[in-house]
C-alpha positions, 0 to 999 in steps of 0.5 A: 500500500502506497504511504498516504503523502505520496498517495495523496500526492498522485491524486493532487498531480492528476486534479492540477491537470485536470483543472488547467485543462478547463482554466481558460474554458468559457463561462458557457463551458462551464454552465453546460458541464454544471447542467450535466452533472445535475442532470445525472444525479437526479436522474429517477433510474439512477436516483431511485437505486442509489438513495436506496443504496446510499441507505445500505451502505450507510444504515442511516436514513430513509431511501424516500427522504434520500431521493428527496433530497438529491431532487432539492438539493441537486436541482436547487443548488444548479437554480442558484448557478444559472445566469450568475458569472464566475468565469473572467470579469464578474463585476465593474464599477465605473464610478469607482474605477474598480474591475473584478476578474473571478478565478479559481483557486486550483484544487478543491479537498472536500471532506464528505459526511457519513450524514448527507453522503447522497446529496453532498458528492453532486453539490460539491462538485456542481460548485466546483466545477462552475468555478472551474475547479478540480475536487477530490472528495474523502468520503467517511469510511462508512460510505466509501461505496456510496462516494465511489457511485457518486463520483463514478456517475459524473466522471462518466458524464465528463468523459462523454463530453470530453471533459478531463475525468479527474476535475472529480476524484474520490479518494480510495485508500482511506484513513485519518491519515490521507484525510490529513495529507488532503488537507495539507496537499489541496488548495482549499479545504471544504469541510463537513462533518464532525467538529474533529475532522473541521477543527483538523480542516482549520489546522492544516494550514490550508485556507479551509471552510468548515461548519460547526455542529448543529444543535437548533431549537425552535421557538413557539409562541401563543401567536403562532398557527399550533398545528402548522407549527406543529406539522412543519416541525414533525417534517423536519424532525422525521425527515430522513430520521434526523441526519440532519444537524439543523433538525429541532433538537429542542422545542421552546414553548410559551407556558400558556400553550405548552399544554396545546402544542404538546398535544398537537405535536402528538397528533401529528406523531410525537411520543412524550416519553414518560420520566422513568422511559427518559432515564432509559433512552439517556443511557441508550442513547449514550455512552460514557457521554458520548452519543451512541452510534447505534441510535444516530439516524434510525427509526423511532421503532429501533430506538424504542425497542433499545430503551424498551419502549412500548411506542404506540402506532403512528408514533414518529419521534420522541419528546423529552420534557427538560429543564436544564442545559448542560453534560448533566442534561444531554438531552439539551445536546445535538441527538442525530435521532428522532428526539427532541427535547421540550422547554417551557418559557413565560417571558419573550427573554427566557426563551431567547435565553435558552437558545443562547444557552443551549446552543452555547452548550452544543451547536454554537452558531449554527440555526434556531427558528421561531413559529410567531407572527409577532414582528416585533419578536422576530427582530428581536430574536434576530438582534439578541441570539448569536446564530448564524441563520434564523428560520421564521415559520419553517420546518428547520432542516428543510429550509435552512439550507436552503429551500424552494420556499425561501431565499438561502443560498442551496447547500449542504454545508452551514457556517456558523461564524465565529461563534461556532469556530469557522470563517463564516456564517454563510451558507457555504456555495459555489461563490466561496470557492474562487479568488478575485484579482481586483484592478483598479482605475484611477478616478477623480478623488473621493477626499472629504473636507474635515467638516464633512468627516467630523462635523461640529465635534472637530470645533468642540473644546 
C-alpha cells in the first residue's frame, strides 16, 4: 500500500491537470458541464437505486427522504448557478474605477459526511466545477461505496463530453491519515462533518471552510398557527430520521400553550416519553457521554425497542420534557435521532435565553427558528441570539439550507461564524470557492473636507 503523502500526492498531480485543462474554458463551458452533472444525479433510474443504496451502505436514513433530497438539493443548488458569472470579469464599477476578474483557486479537498453522503458528492462538485475547479472528495469510511457511485456517475458524464475525468476524484485508500495529507496537499479545504475532522480542516494550514455542529431549537409562541407549527416541525424532525444537524433538537414553548402544542405535536406523531422511559433512552442513547452510534439516524421503532419502549402506532419521534442545559442534561445536546427535547418559557427573554444557552452548550452558531407572527419578536430574536441563520415559520432542516420556499443560498454545508469556530456564517456555495484579482482605475478623488468627516465635534473644546 502506497504511504498516504505520496498517495495523496498522485491524486493532487492528476486534479492540477485536470483543472488547467478547463482554466481558460468559457463561462458557457462551464454552465453546460454544471447542467450535466445535475442532470445525472437526479436522474429517477439512477436516483431511485442509489438513495436506496446510499441507505445500505450507510444504515442511516430513509431511501424516500434520500431521493428527496438529491431532487432539492441537486436541482436547487444548479437554480442558484444559472445566469450568475464566475468565469473572467464578474463585476465593474465605473464610478469607482474598480474591475473584478473571478478565478479559481486550483484544487478543491472536500471532506464528505457519513450524514448527507447522497446529496453532498453532486453539490460539491456542481460548485466546483462552475468555478472551474478540480475536487477530490474523502468520503467517511462508512460510505466509501456510496462516494465511489457518486463520483463514478459524473466522471462518466465528463468523459462523454470530453471533459478531463479527474476535475472529480474520490479518494480510495482511506484513513485519518490521507484525510490529513488532503488537507495539507489541496488548495482549499471544504469541510463537513464532525467538529474533529473541521477543527483538523482549520489546522492544516490550508485556507479551509468548515461548519460547526448543529444543535437548533425552535421557538413557539401563543401567536403562532399550533398545528402548522406543529406539522412543519414533525417534517423536519422525521425527515430522513434526523441526519440532519439543523433538525429541532429542542422545542421552546410559551407556558400558556405548552399544554396545546404538546398535544398537537402528538397528533401529528410525537411520543412524550414518560420520566422513568427518559432515564432509559439517556443511557441508550449514550455512552460514557458520548452519543451512541447505534441510535444516530434510525427509526423511532429501533430506538424504542433499545430503551424498551412500548411506542404506540403512528408514533414518529420522541419528546423529552427538560429543564436544564448542560453534560448533566444531554438531552439539551445535538441527538442525530428522532428526539427532541421540550422547554417551557413565560417571558419573550427566557426563551431567547435558552437558545443562547443551549446552543452555547452544543451547536454554537449554527440555526434556531421561531413559529410567531409577532414582528416585533422576530427582530428581536434576530438582534439578541448569536446564530448564524434564523428560520421564521419553517420546518428547520428543510429550509435552512436552503429551500424552494425561501431565499438561502442551496447547500449542504452551514457556517456558523465565529461563534461556532469557522470563517463564516454563510451558507457555504459555489461563490466561496474562487479568488478575485481586483484592478483598479484611477478616478477623480473621493477626499472629504474635515467638516464633512467630523462635523461640529472637530470645533468642540
Amino acid at each position: 500500500m502506497v504511504e498516504p503523502e505520496m498517495y495523496i500526492a498522485g491524486l493532487i498531480d492528476r486534479a492540477k491537470k485536470a483543472q488547467a485543462k478547463i482554466a481558460c474554458a468559457t463561462q458557457e463551458q462551464v454552465d453546460e458541464m454544471c447542467t450535466r452533472i445535475a442532470w445525472s444525479g437526479v436522474q429517477p433510474e439512477f436516483a431511485l437505486k442509489f438513495a436506496e443504496f446510499c441507505v445500505q451502505d450507510s444504515g442511516m436514513g430513509r431511501a424516500d427522504h434520500k431521493y428527496a433530497k438529491l431532487m432539492a438539493k441537486i436541482k436547487g443548488t444548479l437554480r442558484d448557478t444559472k445566469g450568475k458569472k464566475s468565469v473572467g470579469i464578474v463585476e465593474y464599477d465605473e464610478d469607482k474605477g474598480i474591475m473584478k476578474i473571478a478565478k479559481p483557486v486550483g484544487v478543491i479537498g472536500a471532506l464528505i459526511p457519513v450524514t448527507n453522503s447522497e446529496a453532498t458528492p453532486f453539490v460539491k462538485a456542481i460548485g466546483a466545477i462552475k468555478t472551474r475547479n478540480a475536487i477530490i472528495m474523502a468520503p467517511h469510511p462508512r460510505t466509501l461505496e456510496t462516494n465511489k457511485k457518486a463520483v463514478a456517475q459524473m466522471r462518466t458524464v465528463l468523459n462523454r463530453q470530453g471533459w478531463p475525468e479527474d476535475l472529480i476524484i474520490n479518494v480510495d485508500e482511506l484513513s485519518v491519515e490521507a484525510s490529513k495529507e488532503l488537507m495539507a496537499q489541496c488548495d482549499l479545504v471544504v469541510a463537513t462533518g464532525g467538529s474533529a475532522m473541521v477543527k483538523a480542516a482549520y489546522s492544516s494550514g490550508t485556507p479551509s471552510l468548515g461548519v460547526g455542529a448543529g444543535n437548533a431549537v425552535c421557538i413557539v409562541d401563543e401567536t403562532a398557527d399550533l398545528a402548522d407549527a406543529a406539522d412543519k416541525i414533525m417534517r423536519s424532525k422525521t425527515f430522513d430520521y434526523a441526519t440532519s444537524c439543523s433538525t429541532e433538537n429542542s422545542i421552546v414553548i410559551q407556558a400558556d400553550v405548552y399544554d396545546a402544542m404538546l398535544n398537537e405535536l402528538e397528533k401529528v406523531g410525537g411520543y412524550v416519553v414518560s420520566s422513568e422511559e427518559k432515564e432509559r433512552l439517556q443511557h441508550v442513547m449514550w455512552k460514557d457521554g458520548v452519543l451512541n452510534r447505534a441510535i444516530v439516524a434510525q427509526s423511532p421503532e429501533t430506538i424504542a425497542k433499545l430503551a424498551g419502549i412500548d411506542l404506540s402506532e403512528g408514533k414518529t419521534f420522541f419528546l423529552i420534557k427538560e429543564t436544564g442545559v448542560g453534560k448533566d442534561f444531554p438531552f439539551s445536546g445535538e441527538k442525530l435521532s428522532v428526539t427532541a427535547a421540550v422547554y417551557t418559557w413565560h417571558k419573550f427573554d427566557e426563551a431567547i435565553e435558552l437558545v443562547n444557552r443551549i446552543t452555547s452548550y452544543s451547536g454554537p452558531g449554527h440555526s434556531c427558528s421561531l413559529h410567531s407572527v409577532n414582528d416585533a419578536r422576530i427582530k428581536e430574536l434576530g438582534l439578541k441570539v448569536k446564530i448564524s441563520r434564523i428560520m421564521i415559520r419553517q420546518p428547520q432542516c428543510l429550509a435552512n439550507s436552503g429551500a424552494w420556499t425561501n431565499g438561502m443560498p442551496m447547500t449542504l454545508t452551514l457556517g456558523c461564524g465565529t461563534w461556532g469556530k469557522n470563517s463564516t456564517t454563510s451558507n457555504i456555495n459555489w461563490e466561496h470557492l474562487l479568488n478575485y484579482s481586483w484592478v483598479s482605475f484611477p478616478i477623480p478623488s473621493t477626499q472629504p473636507s474635515d467638516e464633512e468627516l467630523f462635523g461640529t465635534i472637530m470645533y468642540e473644546e
